[in-house]
RODO-2510 file (C-alpha; in nm, 4 decimals, decimal comma):
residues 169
     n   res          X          Y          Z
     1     x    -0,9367     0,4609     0,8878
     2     x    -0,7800     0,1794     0,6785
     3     x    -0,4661     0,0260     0,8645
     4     x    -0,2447    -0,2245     0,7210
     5     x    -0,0076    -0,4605     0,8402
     6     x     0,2457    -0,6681     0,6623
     7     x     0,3781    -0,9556     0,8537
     8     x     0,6585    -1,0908     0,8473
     9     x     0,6496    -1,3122     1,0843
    10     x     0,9880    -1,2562     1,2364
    11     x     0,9013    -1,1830     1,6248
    12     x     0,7440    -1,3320     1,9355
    13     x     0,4212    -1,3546     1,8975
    14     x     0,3077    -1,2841     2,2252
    15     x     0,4806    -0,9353     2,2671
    16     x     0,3625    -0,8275     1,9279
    17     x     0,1967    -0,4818     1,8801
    18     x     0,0426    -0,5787     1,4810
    19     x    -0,0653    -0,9192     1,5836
    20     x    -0,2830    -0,7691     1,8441
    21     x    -0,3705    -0,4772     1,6420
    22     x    -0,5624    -0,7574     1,3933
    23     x    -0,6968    -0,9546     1,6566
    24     x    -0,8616    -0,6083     1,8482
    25     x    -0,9608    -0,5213     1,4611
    26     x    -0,7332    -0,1946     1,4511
    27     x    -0,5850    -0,3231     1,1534
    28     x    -0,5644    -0,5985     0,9028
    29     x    -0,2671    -0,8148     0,8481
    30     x    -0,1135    -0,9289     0,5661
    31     x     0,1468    -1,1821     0,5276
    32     x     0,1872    -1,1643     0,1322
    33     x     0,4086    -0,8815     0,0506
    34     x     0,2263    -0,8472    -0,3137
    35     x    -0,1324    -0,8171    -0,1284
    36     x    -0,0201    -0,4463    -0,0100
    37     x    -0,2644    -0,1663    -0,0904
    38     x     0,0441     0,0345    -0,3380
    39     x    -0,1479     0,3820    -0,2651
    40     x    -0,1447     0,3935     0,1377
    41     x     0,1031     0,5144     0,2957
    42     x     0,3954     0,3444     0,4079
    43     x     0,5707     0,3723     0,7426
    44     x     0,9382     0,3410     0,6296
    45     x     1,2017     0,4062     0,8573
    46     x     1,4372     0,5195     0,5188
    47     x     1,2645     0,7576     0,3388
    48     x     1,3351     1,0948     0,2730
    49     x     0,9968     1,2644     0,3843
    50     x     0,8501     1,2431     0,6796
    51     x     0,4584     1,1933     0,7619
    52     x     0,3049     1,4933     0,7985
    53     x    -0,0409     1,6946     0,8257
    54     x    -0,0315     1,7377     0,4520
    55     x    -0,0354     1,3572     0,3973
    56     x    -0,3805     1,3678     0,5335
    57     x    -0,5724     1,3067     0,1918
    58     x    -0,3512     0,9957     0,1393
    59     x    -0,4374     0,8804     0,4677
    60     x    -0,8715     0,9255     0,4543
    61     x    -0,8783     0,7880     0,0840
    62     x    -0,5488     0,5406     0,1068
    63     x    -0,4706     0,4252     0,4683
    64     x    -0,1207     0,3817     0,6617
    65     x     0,0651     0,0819     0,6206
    66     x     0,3396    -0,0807     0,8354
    67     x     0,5721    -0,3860     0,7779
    68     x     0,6320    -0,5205     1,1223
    69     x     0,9699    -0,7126     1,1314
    70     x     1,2797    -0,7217     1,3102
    71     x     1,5013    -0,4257     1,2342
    72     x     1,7865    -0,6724     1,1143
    73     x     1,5900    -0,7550     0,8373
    74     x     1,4400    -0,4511     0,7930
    75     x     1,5905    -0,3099     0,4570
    76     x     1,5591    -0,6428     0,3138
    77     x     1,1515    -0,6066     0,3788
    78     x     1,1385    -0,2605     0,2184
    79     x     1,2620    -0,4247    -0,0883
    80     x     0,9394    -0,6581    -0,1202
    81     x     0,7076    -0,3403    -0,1267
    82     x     0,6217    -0,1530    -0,4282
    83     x     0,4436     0,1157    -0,2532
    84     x     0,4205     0,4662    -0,4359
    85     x     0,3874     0,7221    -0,1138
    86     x     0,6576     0,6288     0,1577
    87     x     0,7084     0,8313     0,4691
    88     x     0,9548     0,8056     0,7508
    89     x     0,8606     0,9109     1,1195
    90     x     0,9826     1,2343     1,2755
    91     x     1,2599     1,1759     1,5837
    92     x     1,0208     1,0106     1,8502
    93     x     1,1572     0,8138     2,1589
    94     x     0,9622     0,4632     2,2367
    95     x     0,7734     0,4200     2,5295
    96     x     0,7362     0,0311     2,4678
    97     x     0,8625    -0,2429     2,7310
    98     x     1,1039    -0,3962     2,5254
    99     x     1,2955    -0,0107     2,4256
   100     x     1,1162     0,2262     2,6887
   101     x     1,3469     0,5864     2,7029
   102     x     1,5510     0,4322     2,3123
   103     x     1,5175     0,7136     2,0275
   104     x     1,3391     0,6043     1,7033
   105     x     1,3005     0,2065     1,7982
   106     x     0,9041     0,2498     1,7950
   107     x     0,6964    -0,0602     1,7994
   108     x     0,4558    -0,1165     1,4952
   109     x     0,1643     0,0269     1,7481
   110     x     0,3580     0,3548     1,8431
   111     x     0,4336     0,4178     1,4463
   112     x     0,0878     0,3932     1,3460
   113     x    -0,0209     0,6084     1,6809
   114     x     0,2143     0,8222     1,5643
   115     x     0,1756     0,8826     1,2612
   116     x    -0,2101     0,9218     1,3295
   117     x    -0,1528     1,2098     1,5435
   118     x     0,1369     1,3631     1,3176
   119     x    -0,1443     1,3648     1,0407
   120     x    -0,4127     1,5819     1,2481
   121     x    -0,6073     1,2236     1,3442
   122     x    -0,5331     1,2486     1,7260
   123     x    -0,9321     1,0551     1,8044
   124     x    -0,8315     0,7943     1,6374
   125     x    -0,4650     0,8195     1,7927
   126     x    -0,6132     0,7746     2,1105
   127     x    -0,8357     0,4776     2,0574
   128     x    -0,5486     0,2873     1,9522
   129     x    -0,4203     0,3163     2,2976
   130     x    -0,7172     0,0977     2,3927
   131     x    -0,5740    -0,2748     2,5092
   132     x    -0,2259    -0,1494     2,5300
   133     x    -0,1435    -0,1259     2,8851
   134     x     0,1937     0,0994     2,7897
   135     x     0,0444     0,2546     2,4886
   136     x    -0,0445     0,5921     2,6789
   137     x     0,3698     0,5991     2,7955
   138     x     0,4300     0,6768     2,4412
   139     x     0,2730     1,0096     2,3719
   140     x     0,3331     1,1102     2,7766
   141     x     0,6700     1,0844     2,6379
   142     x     0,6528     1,2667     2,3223
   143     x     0,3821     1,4586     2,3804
   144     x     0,5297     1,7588     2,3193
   145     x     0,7217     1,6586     2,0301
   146     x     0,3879     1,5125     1,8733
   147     x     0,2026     1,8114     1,9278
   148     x     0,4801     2,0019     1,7727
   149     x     0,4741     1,7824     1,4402
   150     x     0,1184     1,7861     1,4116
   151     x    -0,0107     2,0548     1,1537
   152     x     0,3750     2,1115     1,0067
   153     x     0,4927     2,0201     0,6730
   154     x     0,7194     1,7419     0,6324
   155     x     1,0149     2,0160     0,5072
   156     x     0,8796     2,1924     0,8565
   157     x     0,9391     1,8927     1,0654
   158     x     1,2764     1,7867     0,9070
   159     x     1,4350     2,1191     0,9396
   160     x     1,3009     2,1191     1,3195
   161     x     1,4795     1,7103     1,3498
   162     x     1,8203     1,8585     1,2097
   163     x     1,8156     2,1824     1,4992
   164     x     1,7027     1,9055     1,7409
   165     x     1,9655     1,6314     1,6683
   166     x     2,2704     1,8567     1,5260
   167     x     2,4914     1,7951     1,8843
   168     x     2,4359     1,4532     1,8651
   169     x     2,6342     1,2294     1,7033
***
Protein backbone atom coordinates (compact mmCIF):
# COMPACT_ATOMS: atom_id res chain seq x y z
CA UNK A 1 0.00 0.00 0.00
CA UNK A 2 1.56 3.28 -1.25
CA UNK A 3 1.15 6.14 1.47
CA UNK A 4 2.10 9.61 0.95
CA UNK A 5 2.80 12.44 2.97
CA UNK A 6 3.22 16.05 2.13
CA UNK A 7 4.91 18.10 4.70
CA UNK A 8 4.55 21.09 5.46
CA UNK A 9 6.43 21.53 8.06
CA UNK A 10 4.12 23.60 10.18
CA UNK A 11 3.92 21.48 13.62
CA UNK A 12 5.98 20.14 16.50
CA UNK A 13 7.91 17.72 15.47
CA UNK A 14 7.88 15.56 18.27
CA UNK A 15 4.00 15.07 18.52
CA UNK A 16 3.77 14.45 14.83
CA UNK A 17 1.75 11.45 13.48
CA UNK A 18 3.44 11.75 9.44
CA UNK A 19 6.88 12.35 10.72
CA UNK A 20 6.75 9.11 12.53
CA UNK A 21 4.78 7.44 9.94
CA UNK A 22 8.21 7.97 7.55
CA UNK A 23 10.56 7.19 10.10
CA UNK A 24 8.49 3.56 11.06
CA UNK A 25 8.34 3.33 6.98
CA UNK A 26 4.37 3.53 6.88
CA UNK A 27 4.69 6.19 4.53
CA UNK A 28 6.94 8.44 2.58
CA UNK A 29 7.18 12.13 3.03
CA UNK A 30 7.36 14.71 0.82
CA UNK A 31 8.10 18.24 1.40
CA UNK A 32 7.79 19.53 -2.35
CA UNK A 33 4.22 20.10 -3.09
CA UNK A 34 4.96 19.40 -7.05
CA UNK A 35 6.61 15.83 -6.09
CA UNK A 36 2.86 14.53 -5.27
CA UNK A 37 1.82 11.31 -7.01
CA UNK A 38 -1.50 13.45 -9.03
CA UNK A 39 -3.41 9.90 -9.28
CA UNK A 40 -3.58 8.80 -5.40
CA UNK A 41 -5.95 9.78 -3.53
CA UNK A 42 -6.10 12.74 -1.55
CA UNK A 43 -7.32 13.13 2.01
CA UNK A 44 -9.01 16.59 1.77
CA UNK A 45 -11.00 17.80 4.44
CA UNK A 46 -13.18 20.04 1.52
CA UNK A 47 -14.24 17.88 -0.96
CA UNK A 48 -17.45 16.90 -1.96
CA UNK A 49 -17.08 12.98 -1.88
CA UNK A 50 -16.16 11.10 0.68
CA UNK A 51 -13.65 7.95 0.70
CA UNK A 52 -15.36 5.06 0.26
CA UNK A 53 -15.21 1.13 -0.54
CA UNK A 54 -15.57 1.98 -4.19
CA UNK A 55 -12.33 4.05 -4.14
CA UNK A 56 -10.59 0.82 -3.60
CA UNK A 57 -9.00 0.47 -7.21
CA UNK A 58 -7.55 4.02 -6.76
CA UNK A 59 -6.16 3.03 -3.61
CA UNK A 60 -4.21 -0.70 -4.75
CA UNK A 61 -2.97 0.93 -8.12
CA UNK A 62 -2.65 4.83 -6.81
CA UNK A 63 -2.14 5.10 -2.98
CA UNK A 64 -3.68 7.66 -0.28
CA UNK A 65 -2.14 10.83 0.18
CA UNK A 66 -2.27 13.33 3.10
CA UNK A 67 -0.93 16.95 3.52
CA UNK A 68 -0.16 17.21 7.18
CA UNK A 69 -0.35 20.93 8.29
CA UNK A 70 -1.96 23.03 10.71
CA UNK A 71 -5.64 23.52 10.00
CA UNK A 72 -5.07 27.43 9.84
CA UNK A 73 -3.28 26.99 6.87
CA UNK A 74 -5.04 24.32 5.65
CA UNK A 75 -6.99 25.72 2.53
CA UNK A 76 -3.99 27.55 1.59
CA UNK A 77 -2.12 23.87 1.27
CA UNK A 78 -4.95 22.41 -0.83
CA UNK A 79 -4.19 25.08 -3.27
CA UNK A 80 -0.48 23.73 -3.92
CA UNK A 81 -1.92 20.22 -4.97
CA UNK A 82 -3.00 19.36 -8.35
CA UNK A 83 -4.34 16.06 -7.47
CA UNK A 84 -7.15 14.56 -9.82
CA UNK A 85 -9.17 12.12 -7.18
CA UNK A 86 -9.87 14.08 -3.83
CA UNK A 87 -11.89 12.62 -1.03
CA UNK A 88 -13.03 14.02 2.27
CA UNK A 89 -13.47 11.73 5.45
CA UNK A 90 -16.87 10.65 6.73
CA UNK A 91 -17.91 12.39 10.39
CA UNK A 92 -15.26 10.58 12.69
CA UNK A 93 -14.37 11.88 16.27
CA UNK A 94 -10.38 11.89 17.13
CA UNK A 95 -9.04 9.79 19.61
CA UNK A 96 -5.55 11.65 19.53
CA UNK A 97 -3.95 13.39 22.76
CA UNK A 98 -3.93 16.70 21.54
CA UNK A 99 -8.19 16.54 20.40
CA UNK A 100 -9.27 13.16 22.18
CA UNK A 101 -13.54 13.15 22.27
CA UNK A 102 -13.29 16.65 19.19
CA UNK A 103 -15.44 15.69 15.94
CA UNK A 104 -13.52 15.65 12.59
CA UNK A 105 -9.97 17.13 14.03
CA UNK A 106 -8.21 13.69 13.07
CA UNK A 107 -4.48 13.57 13.14
CA UNK A 108 -2.68 12.71 9.77
CA UNK A 109 -2.35 8.92 11.35
CA UNK A 110 -6.17 8.56 12.19
CA UNK A 111 -7.06 9.91 8.43
CA UNK A 112 -4.98 7.49 6.75
CA UNK A 113 -6.26 4.60 9.41
CA UNK A 114 -9.31 5.73 8.47
CA UNK A 115 -9.57 5.91 5.37
CA UNK A 116 -7.84 2.38 5.13
CA UNK A 117 -10.61 0.80 6.88
CA UNK A 118 -13.43 2.98 5.10
CA UNK A 119 -11.90 1.41 1.81
CA UNK A 120 -12.32 -2.45 2.89
CA UNK A 121 -8.26 -2.45 3.95
CA UNK A 122 -8.92 -2.99 7.75
CA UNK A 123 -5.16 -5.45 7.93
CA UNK A 124 -3.48 -2.85 6.94
CA UNK A 125 -5.67 -0.40 9.20
CA UNK A 126 -4.54 -2.22 12.01
CA UNK A 127 -0.84 -2.37 11.47
CA UNK A 128 -0.76 1.23 11.37
CA UNK A 129 -1.73 1.21 14.93
CA UNK A 130 1.69 -0.34 15.54
CA UNK A 131 4.05 2.43 17.55
CA UNK A 132 1.12 4.57 18.31
CA UNK A 133 0.44 4.18 21.88
CA UNK A 134 -3.26 6.02 21.35
CA UNK A 135 -3.73 4.81 17.88
CA UNK A 136 -6.13 1.84 19.00
CA UNK A 137 -8.42 4.87 21.02
CA UNK A 138 -9.36 5.91 17.62
CA UNK A 139 -11.31 3.10 16.10
CA UNK A 140 -12.54 2.00 19.97
CA UNK A 141 -14.11 5.25 19.41
CA UNK A 142 -15.51 5.01 16.05
CA UNK A 143 -15.69 1.66 15.73
CA UNK A 144 -19.01 1.48 15.00
CA UNK A 145 -19.15 4.33 12.78
CA UNK A 146 -16.11 2.78 10.77
CA UNK A 147 -17.64 -0.42 10.43
CA UNK A 148 -20.72 1.28 9.25
CA UNK A 149 -18.79 3.24 6.37
CA UNK A 150 -16.91 0.40 5.31
CA UNK A 151 -18.45 -1.35 2.13
CA UNK A 152 -20.98 1.90 1.47
CA UNK A 153 -20.80 4.21 -1.35
CA UNK A 154 -19.66 7.60 -0.82
CA UNK A 155 -23.54 8.93 -1.81
CA UNK A 156 -24.35 5.99 0.99
CA UNK A 157 -22.17 7.47 3.60
CA UNK A 158 -23.06 11.18 2.97
CA UNK A 159 -26.72 10.68 3.12
CA UNK A 160 -26.05 8.58 6.49
CA UNK A 161 -23.56 12.05 7.79
CA UNK A 162 -26.62 14.44 6.96
CA UNK A 163 -29.37 11.97 9.24
CA UNK A 164 -26.46 11.83 11.75
CA UNK A 165 -25.54 15.58 12.04
CA UNK A 166 -29.06 17.28 10.99
CA UNK A 167 -29.78 18.45 15.02
CA UNK A 168 -26.59 19.81 15.24
CA UNK A 169 -25.74 23.00 14.45
Amino acid sequence: MNLYIYHAKQCDPKRCTALKMGKMGYAKILTNPRRLPRNAILLNPYAEKTVSFEDRDIIEKNGIMALDCSWKQAEEVFKKTNSKTQRSLPFLVAGNPVNYGKPCKLTTLEATIATLYIADYKEEAYKLLNGFKWAHTFIELNKKLLDFYCGKTSDEIIEFQKELLKDVK
